[in-house]
C-alpha positions, 0 to 999 in steps of 0.5 A: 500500500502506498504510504501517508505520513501524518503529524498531528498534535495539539495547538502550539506544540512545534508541528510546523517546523518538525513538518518541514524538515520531515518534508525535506529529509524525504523530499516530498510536500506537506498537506495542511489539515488546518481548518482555518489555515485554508483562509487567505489573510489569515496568517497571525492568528492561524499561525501559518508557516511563514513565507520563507518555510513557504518557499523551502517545501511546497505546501497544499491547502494553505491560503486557498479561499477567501475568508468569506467562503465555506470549507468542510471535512469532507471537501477537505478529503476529497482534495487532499486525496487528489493530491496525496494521488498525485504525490504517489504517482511522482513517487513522494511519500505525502506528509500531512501536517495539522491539528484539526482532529475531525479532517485527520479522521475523515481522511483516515476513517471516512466521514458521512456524506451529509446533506450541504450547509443550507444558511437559510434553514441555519437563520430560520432555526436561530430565529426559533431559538430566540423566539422560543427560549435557550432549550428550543432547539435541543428539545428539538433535536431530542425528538428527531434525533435522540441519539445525536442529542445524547452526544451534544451539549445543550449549549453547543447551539452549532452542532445540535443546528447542524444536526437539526439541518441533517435531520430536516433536509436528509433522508437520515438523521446525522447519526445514521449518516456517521453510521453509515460512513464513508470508506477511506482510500486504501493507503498505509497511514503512519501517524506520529503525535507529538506531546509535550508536558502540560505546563510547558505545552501552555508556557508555550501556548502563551508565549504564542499569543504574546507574538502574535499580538505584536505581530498585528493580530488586531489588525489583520481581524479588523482587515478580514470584518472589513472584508466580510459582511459581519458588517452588514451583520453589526448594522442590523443588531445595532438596535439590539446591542444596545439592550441586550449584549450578550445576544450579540456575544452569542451571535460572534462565539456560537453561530455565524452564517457562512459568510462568516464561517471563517471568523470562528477560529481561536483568535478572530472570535477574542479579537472581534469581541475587543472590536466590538466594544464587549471587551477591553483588549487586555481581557480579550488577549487573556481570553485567547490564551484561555481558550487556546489552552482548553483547545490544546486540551480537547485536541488530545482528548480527540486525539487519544480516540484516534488508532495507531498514532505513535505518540512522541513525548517531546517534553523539554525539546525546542530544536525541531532537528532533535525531534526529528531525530528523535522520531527517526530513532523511535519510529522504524516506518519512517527511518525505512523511508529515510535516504540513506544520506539522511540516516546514518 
């Protein structure tokens, strides 16, 4: 079977450059698995390779759509496939870097062919939601799908609207699609996860943001509102706002329509709530770092379900040339794969 490597880990913990020297030991080319490196402009806040890691290995689905634009799991699957095929008949290994858990899982598992977004279903759901009370909606979805409604959160007000969506316009409900699934391509995935030590892991995530902030991330979220039409959205709550805040809140941090979609990323939603005067800057810095830390930790809690991830403890190691090192040592499929002028 043709091989696929796959680096995946947490938030912060040091895929990028560890990816990139992988790629180039093999000389081959990397696949992001980054749900919100796909966006154009959104480079700080997504932590993005940068131009000259851009130019040193060629990269795929990085920058690819407007930050207006939809982007799915299974859009995700079916280009990376394309290109993982394309890498095999060149005759490269492909690397597949990232941490969005549910793109890894579809590529490697198969994901539901669901029914697509319908925003307009989307708006009429939101607007029973306020019209009916907070519980509306899960009630809803606990008649429908009970099973779907077992597994989300009452407060997860976009998966039960996602699986509310399903339901109504397919002809299953979302948890006899993910039932059902779809069969992945036949390909020998070596997956590598790179942890590191819990206190050092958020040091780091911390020090992140603190480089991102200098490095512009206010204004590069105020180009993308500008960009998108969460003006449009603003204007027409401004009657609301002032009566009643948290609506608006709400409407930032757990739905946005598609044209928003974008905006959902770690960073954005913070940055966009100091823009908006629902907070001070110094609040929102403070609440992106915690947000960026529960993300790291929900990302492992993900990640432990996935099988056959040879997880590399990297605790106390900065130097991405010692941890591919230390990978090569550790991880016998990949040192095979190694030139003999890479190993030795």
């Amino acid at each position: 079977m043709n091989k696929v490597i796959i680096l995946l880990g947490p938030t912060g913990v040091g895929k990028t450059a560890v990816s990139i020297l992988l790629a180039k030991a093999l000389d081959t080319e990397i696949i992001s698995a980054d749900s919100m490196q796909i966006y154009k402009g959104m480079d700080i806040g997504t932590a993005k390779p940068s131009l000259p890691e851009l130019k040193e290995v060629r990269h795929h689905l990085i920058s690819i759509l407007s930050s207006s634009e939809h982007f799915s799991a299974g859009m995700f699957r079916d280009r990376a496939v394309k290109i993982i095929d394309e890498l095999h008949r060149r005759g490269k290994i492909p690397v597949v870097a990232g941490g969005t858990g549910l793109y890894i899982k579809t590529l490697t598992r198969g994901l539901f062919e669901g029914p697509p977004a319908d925003w307009h279903l989307r708006e009429e759901l939101l607007e029973e939601e306020k019209l009916f009370g907070k519980n509306y909606l899960y009630e809803k979805l606990k008649r429908l799908d009970p099973v779907s409604a077992d597994k989300i959160k009452p407060q997860d007000t976009r998966r039960i609207i996602r699986a509310l969506e399903v339901s109504l316009k397919g002809e299953k409900t979302i948890s006899e699609f993910q039932h059902s699934g779809t069969t992945p391509q036949n390909y020998e995935f070596i997956k590598i996860g790179l942890l590191r030590d819990r206190k050092e892991l958020y040091g780091m995530i911390e020090q992140r943001v603190d480089k991102m902030m200098e490095a512009g991330l206010v204004d590069e979220v105020r180009e993308i509102l500008k960009l998108t039409e969460v003006e449009k959205m603003r204007g027409s709550a401004d009657k609301r706002k002032a009566e009643d805040k948290s609506f608006i809140t709400s409407q930032l941090l757990n739905f946005i329509p598609s044209a928003l979609s974008s905006m959902q990323s770690l960073g954005y939603k913070e940055i966009s709530l100091y823009l908006d005067g629902l907070m001070s800057l110094e609040d929102a810095v403070k609440l992106l770092k915690k947000r960026t830390k529960m993300y790291a930790k929900r990302q492992f809690t993900w990640f432990k379900k996935e099988p056959d991830i040879r997880w590399m403890d990297i605790t106390g190691i900065v130097n991405a040339g010692e941890i591919l090192l230390k990978i090569m040592n550790e991880v016998s499929p990949v040192r095979k794969l190694m030139p003999d002028s890479k190993w030795g």
